[in-house]
C-alpha positions in Angstrom: 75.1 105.8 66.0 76.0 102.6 64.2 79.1 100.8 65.5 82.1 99.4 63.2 85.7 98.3 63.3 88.4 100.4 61.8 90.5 98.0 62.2 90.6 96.5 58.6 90.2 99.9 56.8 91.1 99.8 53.1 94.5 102.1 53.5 95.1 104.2 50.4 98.0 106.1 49.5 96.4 109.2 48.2 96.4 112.8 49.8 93.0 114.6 49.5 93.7 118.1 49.8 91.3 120.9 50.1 90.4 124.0 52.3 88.2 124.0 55.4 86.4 126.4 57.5 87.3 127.2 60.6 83.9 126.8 61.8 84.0 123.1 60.8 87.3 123.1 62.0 86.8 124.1 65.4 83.5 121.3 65.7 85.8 118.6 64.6 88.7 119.6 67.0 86.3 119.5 69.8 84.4 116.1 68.8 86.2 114.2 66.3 83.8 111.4 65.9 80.6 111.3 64.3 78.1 109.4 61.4 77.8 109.5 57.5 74.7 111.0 57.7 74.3 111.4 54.0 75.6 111.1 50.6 74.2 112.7 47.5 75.3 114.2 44.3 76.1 117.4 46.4 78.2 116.1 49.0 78.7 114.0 51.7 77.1 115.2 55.4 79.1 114.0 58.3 76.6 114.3 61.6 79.3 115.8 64.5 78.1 117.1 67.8 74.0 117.8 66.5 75.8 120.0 63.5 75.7 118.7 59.6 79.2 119.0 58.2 79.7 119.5 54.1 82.4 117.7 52.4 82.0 119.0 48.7 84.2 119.9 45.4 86.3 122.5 45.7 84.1 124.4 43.6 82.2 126.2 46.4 85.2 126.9 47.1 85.8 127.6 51.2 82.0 126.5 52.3 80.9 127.9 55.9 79.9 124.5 57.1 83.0 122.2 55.6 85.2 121.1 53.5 85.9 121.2 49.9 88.3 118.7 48.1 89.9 119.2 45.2 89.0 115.6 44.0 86.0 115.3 45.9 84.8 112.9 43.2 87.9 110.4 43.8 87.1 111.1 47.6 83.7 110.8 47.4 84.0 107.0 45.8 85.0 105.8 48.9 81.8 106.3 50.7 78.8 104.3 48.9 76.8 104.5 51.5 75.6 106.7 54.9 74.4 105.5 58.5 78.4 104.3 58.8 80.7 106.1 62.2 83.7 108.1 61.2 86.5 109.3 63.0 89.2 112.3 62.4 92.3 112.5 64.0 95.6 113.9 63.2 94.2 114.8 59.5 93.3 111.2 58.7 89.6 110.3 58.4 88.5 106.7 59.0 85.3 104.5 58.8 84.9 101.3 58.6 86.6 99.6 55.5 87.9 103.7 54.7 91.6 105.0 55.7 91.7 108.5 54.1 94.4 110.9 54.6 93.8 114.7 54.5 95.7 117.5 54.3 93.5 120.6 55.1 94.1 124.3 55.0 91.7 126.4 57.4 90.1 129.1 54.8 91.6 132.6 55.5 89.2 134.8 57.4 87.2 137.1 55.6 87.2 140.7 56.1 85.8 141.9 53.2 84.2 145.0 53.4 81.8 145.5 50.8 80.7 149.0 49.2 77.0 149.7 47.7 77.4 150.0 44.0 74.6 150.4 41.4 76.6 149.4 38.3 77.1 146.0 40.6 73.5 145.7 41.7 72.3 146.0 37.9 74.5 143.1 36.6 73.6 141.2 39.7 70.2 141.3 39.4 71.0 140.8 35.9 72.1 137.4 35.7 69.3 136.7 38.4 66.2 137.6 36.3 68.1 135.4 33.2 68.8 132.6 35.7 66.1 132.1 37.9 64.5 128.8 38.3 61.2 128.2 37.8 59.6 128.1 40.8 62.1 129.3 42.9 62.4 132.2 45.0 64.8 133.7 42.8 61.9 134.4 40.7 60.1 137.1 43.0 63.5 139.0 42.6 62.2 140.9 39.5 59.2 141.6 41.8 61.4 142.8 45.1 63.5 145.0 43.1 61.7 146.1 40.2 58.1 145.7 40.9 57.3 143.7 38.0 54.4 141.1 37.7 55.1 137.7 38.3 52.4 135.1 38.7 53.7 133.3 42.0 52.3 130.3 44.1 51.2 130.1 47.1 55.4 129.4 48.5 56.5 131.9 46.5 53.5 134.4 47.7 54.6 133.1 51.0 58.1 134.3 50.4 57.5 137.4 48.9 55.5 138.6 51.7 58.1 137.4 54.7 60.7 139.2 52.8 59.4 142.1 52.1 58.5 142.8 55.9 62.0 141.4 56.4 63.8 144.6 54.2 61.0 146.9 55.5 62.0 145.9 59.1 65.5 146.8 58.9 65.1 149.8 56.8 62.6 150.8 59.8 65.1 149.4 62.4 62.6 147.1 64.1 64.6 144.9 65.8 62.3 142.5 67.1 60.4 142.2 63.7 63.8 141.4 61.7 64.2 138.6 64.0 60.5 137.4 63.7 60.8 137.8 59.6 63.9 136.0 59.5 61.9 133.1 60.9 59.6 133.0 59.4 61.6 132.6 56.2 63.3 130.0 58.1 62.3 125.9 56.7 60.3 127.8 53.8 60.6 125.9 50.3 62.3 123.5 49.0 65.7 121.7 49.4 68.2 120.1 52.0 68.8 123.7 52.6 65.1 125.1 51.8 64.9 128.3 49.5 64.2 130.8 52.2 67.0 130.1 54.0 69.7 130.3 51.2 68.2 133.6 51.1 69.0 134.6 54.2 72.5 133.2 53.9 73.0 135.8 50.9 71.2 138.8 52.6 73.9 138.3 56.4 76.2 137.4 54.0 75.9 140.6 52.3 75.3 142.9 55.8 78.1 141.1 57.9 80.8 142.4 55.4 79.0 146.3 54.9 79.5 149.1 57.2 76.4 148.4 59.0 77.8 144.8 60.4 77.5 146.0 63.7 73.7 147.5 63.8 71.1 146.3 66.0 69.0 144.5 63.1 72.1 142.7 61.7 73.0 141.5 64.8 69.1 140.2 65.6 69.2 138.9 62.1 72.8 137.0 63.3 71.0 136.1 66.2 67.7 134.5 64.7 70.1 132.4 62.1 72.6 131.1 64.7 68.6 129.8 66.8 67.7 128.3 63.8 67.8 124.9 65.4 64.1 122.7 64.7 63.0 125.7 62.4 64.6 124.0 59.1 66.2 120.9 58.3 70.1 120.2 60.2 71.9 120.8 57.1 70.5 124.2 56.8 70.5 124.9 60.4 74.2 124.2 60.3 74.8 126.2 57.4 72.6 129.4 58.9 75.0 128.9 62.3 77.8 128.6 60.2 77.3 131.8 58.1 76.3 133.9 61.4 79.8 133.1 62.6 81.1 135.0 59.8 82.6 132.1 58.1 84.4 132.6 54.8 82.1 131.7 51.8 83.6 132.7 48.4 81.5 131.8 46.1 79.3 134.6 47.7 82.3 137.4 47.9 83.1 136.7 44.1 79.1 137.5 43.2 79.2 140.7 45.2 82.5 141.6 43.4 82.1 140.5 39.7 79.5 139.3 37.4 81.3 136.6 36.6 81.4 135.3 40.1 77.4 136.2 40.2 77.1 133.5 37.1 79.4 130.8 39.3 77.3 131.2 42.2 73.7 130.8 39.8 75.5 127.6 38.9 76.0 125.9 42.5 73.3 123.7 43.3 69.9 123.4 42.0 68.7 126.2 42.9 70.6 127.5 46.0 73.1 129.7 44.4 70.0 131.8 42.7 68.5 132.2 46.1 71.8 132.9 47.9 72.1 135.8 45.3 68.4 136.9 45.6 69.7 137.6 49.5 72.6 139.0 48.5 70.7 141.8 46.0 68.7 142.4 49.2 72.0 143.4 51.5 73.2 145.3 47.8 69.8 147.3 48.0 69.8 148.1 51.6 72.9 149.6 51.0 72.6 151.6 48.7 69.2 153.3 50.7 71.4 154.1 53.3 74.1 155.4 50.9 72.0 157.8 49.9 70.0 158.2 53.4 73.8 159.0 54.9 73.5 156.4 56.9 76.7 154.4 55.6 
């Protein structure tokens, strides 16, 4: 880690207010120091204790591995460039040349419990199909769910073929096979936070708040995303440990619960939000097979 002096930071009278989750909350209570890793048109990633930390808009709303601001682009003027320490204490972030004071509110805990519904599914997948990225793994969605052809390259082939074993292992309650499916999705595609695993964000998004939460293949599945460790980059690997830790996320609970809130989540990043949905049809489906099975 670079070393600086705060002692000539630039002190600014403004109050940057936004939501964070306790997950990041509890890192930064128990190591309050740390390095700009990055800044990007997404966000800025604060490196704290080997975990990547978000600071965003507050139009993720709460985001399992951060913060959102709700002038994130005021805030995020402040920090031109990474490789730079930080420090947070008592609410007030500093690096050199940067006093900022926050005032964060620790994102209510969310106990959702979601219900399979077909109406919900079809709009879902929906807005999917009519949003999908070229090139993305939202695209094999139309193939998962609806068996349609779709002329796929080899990362995509690659995808299909790790989720499908994924879904077939948990319908088969295969415990060790979820957990080796998971990984293999792990790292796969493209992105700070690769496609595969914003699917699997979607899909334990989508079982940790159903009445099969508690089932031995949700929990391996919790258990192969909180080891993601080398298997993807540290943002996603933060965000996977983040999500297995049931941390609020609500731009995914307002796709599960309206269509509108599917179109909002389509719209976050360049492609993640498609691929977090794509998961989250995935936790809809299973659902609604064991509906039907009796089994929830």
């Amino acid at each position: 880690m670079r070393t600086g002096s705060f002692e000539k930071a630039r002190v600014n009278s403004k109050v940057w207010r936004g939501v964070i989750s306790p997950w990041a909350e509890e890192i930064l209570r128990k190591n309050a120091t740390g390095e700009v890793a990055l800044v990007n048109s997404r966000g800025i990633y604060l490196a704290v204790a080997g975990e990547m930390l978000l600071l965003c808009d507050a139009g993720w709303g709460a985001v399992p591995a951060g913060i959102s601001l709700t002038d994130f682009a005021s805030f995020a003027s402040l920090f031109p460039v990474a490789g730079v320490p930080f420090s947070v204490k008592d609410q007030i972030l500093m690096c050199p040349g940067v006093k900022a004071e926050l005032d964060l509110v620790k994102a209510a805990a969310d106990d959702t419990v979601f219900k399979p519904g077909k109406i919900a599914f079809q709009k879902a997948l929906s807005v999917l199909k009519r949003r999908a990225v070229s090139g993305g793994f939202a695209e094999i969605g139309a193939v998962v769910f609806e068996n349609a052809p779709c002329k796929m390259d080899l990362i995509q082939r690659l995808a299909h073929s790790a989720l499908t074993d994924l879904l077939k292992s948990i319908k088969e309650k295969n415990v060790r096979r979820t957990k080796w499916s998971a990984e293999k999705l792990m790292g796969l595609g493209r992105g700070l936070t690769p496609s595969g695993d914003d699917v699997l964000v979607g899909l334990y998004y989508g079982l940790a708040h159903s009445p099969y939460c508690m089932s031995a293949e949700s929990l391996a599945l919790k258990e192969a995303l909180s080891a993601a460790g080398d298997k993807t980059t540290p943002v996603s690997a933060s965000l996977l440990k983040a999500i297995a830790s049931n941390a609020p996320f609500e731009l995914l609970r307002g796709a599960w619960l309206d269509p509108k809130g599917a179109n909002a989540l389509v719209n976050a990043g360049s492609h993640s939000g498609s691929e977090m949905l794509l998961g989250l049809l995935c936790a809809m489906s299973l659902m609604e097979t064991w509906q039907k099975e009796g089994t929830v």
